[in-house]
C-alpha positions, 0 to 999 in steps of 0.5 A: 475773549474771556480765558479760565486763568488770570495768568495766561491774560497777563501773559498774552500781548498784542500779536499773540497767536490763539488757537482753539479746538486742535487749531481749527481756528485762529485768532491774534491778540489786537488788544490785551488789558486788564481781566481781557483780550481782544482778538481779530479772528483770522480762521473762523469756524463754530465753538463748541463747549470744552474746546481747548486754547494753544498759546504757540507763541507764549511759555505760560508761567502757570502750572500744567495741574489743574485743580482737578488734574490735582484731584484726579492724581490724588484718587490715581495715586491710591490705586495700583497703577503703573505710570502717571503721564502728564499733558502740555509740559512746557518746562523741567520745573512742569516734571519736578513739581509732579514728582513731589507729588508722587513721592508725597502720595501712597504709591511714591515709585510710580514712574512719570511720563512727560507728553510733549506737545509744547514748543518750549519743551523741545527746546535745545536744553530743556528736552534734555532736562526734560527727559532726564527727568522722567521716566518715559517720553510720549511725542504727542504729534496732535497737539505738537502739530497744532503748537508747531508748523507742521513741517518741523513735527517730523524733525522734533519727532526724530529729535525726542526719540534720539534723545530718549534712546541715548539716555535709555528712556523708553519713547512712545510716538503717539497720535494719527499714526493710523487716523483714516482707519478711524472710518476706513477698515484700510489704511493710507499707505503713507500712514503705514510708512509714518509707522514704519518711520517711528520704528527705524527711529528707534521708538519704544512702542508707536500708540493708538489713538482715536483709532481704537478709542472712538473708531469705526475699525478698532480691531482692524487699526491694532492688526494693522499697526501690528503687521507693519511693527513686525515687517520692520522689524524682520528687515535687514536694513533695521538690524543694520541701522540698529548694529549701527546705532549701537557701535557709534551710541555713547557707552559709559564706563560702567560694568553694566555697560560693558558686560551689557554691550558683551552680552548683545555682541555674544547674543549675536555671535552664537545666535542666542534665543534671548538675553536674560537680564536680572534687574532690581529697577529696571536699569540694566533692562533699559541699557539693554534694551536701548542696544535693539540687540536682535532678540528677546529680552527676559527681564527677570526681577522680584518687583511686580512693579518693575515688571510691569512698568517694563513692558513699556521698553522694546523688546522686553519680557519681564517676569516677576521670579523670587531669587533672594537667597539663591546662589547664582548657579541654582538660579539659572536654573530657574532661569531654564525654565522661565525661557521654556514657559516664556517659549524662548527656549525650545530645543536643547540646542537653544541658547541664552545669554544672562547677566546679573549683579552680584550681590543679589539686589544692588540696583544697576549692577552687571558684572556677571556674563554666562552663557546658558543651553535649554539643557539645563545650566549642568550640561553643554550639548555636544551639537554647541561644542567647537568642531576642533574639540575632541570632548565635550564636558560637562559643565 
């Protein structure tokens, strides 16, 4: 069996398994040598043109870039894009290399995003330096499934997302969420439970694959993957899971981290519509973000890259607003209104808690907590005064 890399030859031994085509067949090494392999074919089947090999049993030590995935990083690195993800990542040194790249390239503040489909990457001590290392995680349950006995996908899959959300990293679980609605205009009822599984987990977003790229139904899977992201978010034993989480979660002792765990502890209490958060990079955002803390995140920031590479993290809303020169108290003004043009603010009685770093622009700091009425940052309506209260002043 001829192989495109010298390398992954000299790496294969007698008992070795080989997978081709998303493991449809299955071959072990009987034999290696010099520039080959001899396989027994254990699972047979047709080969077609541009079928893919696993290598389950072996850490190949190549690297995960291609000649033209270099190429193609090249050409995407001159354009305005968001994120790079890359495939098969096996080891932190996978993720340092393709982040030379990147800082070497025109658009060095791209974020990288490691897919996991490789036994070596889960491992205890490489996932975690692995996730370190990014800036997203995508669980690519597809090829994780072939590289793995099927059984143990759900527990790694529950594992990355732990993982990621402890350290504030957002995480996409991804592929066959829906897959017989790639023919059918309704899904199985287990499908809808697999989605369901993802969100309790703590998933940052759950994606679309075959379903909405090649399908039959691709409207029909994203409306359902919608209604069952929203049911679960509406029960109350999330928010239980998510209060929770949060109370046993491990906080740093960082200024952002209190004033961040204050502002979802006051968002709750008062029944804030939203909390808005002021970020330079998208820290702060993530730290909140990571708390599921009920309601709406407003990431207000001055880079239209953080904005958008934030819209990946849960709950999160970002807007691109200018705020360099102002003083605090003139910016929540601002503040009203981008919760009125986002419809988080409606009524006058309408709350949101915001946090911010002073001075403007130092990236991950939070040491400011205010709360603030649709009214307008100068006024406190009197329906939002305590009841023991006599007089209701004027902020």
């Amino acid at each position: 069996m001829q192989l495109p890399h010298e390398e992954i030859l000299e790496t294969l031994r007698v008992g070795d398994t080989l997978l081709v085509d998303d493991g449809k067949l299955r071959l072990t090494v009987a034999k290696s040598g010099d520039g080959f392999v001899e396989c027994v074919v254990d699972v047979g089947g047709a080969i077609s043109n541009r079928k893919g090999v696993n290598t389950p049993s072996v850490v190949l030590p190549i690297s995960p870039l291609t000649p033209k995935d270099r190429a193609d990083l090249a050409f995407a690195l001159t354009q305005p894009i968001d994120w790079v993800a890359l495939s098969f990542v096996q080891r932190p040194e996978d993720i340092v290399e393709l982040r030379s790249l990147v800082a070497e390239s025109p658009r060095p503040d791209v974020r990288v995003m490691a897919k996991l489909e490789k036994p070596a990457a889960v491992e205890d001590g490489a996932l975690e330096a692995i996730v370190d290392l990014c800036d997203g995680i995508m669980v690519a349950r597809g090829d994780l499934g072939v590289e793995m006995n099927p059984e143990d996908v759900p527990i790694i899959q529950k594992k990355i997302v732990s993982c990621c959300r402890d350290r504030g990293k957002p995480v996409v679980v991804a592929t066959q969420m829906l897959e017989s609605m790639i023919e059918s205009p309704t899904p199985t009822r287990a499908e809808c439970s697999d989605i369901a599984t993802a969100i309790y987990d703590g998933a940052d977003a759950v994606m679309l694959s075959a379903e909405s790229a090649a399908g039959l139904y691709p409207e029909e899977s994203v409306t359902m993957q919608r209604r069952v992201i929203s049911r679960v978010e509406s029960d109350a034993g999330y928010r239980l899971l998510n209060d929770a989480y949060s109370k046993t979660s491990t906080i740093q002792q960082t200024s952002t981290d209190a004033i961040t765990s204050a502002a979802r502890m006051v968002a709750a209490t008062i029944a804030a519509k939203c909390l808005v958060v002021f970020t330079t990079m998208g820290t702060t955002v993530r730290r909140a973000s990571k708390g599921r803390p009920g309601v709406p995140i407003l990431a207000l920031t001055q880079s239209e890259d953080t904005a958008r590479a934030l819209a990946l993290s849960w709950g999160v809303y970002p807007k691109v607003m200018t705020f360099d020169d102002d003083i605090f108290a003139e910016v929540l003004f601002k503040v009203v209104d981008e919760g009125k043009k986002a419809s988080l603010l409606k009524d006058d009685a309408d709350v949101a808690v915001v946090t911010a770093g002073l001075p403007w622009g130092t990236p991950g700091a939070s040491n400011v907590l205010r709360v603030v009425s649709a009214a307008g940052p100068d006024q406190w309506p009197d329906v939002l005064c305590s009841p023991d209260t006599e007089e209701c002043e004027s902020l």
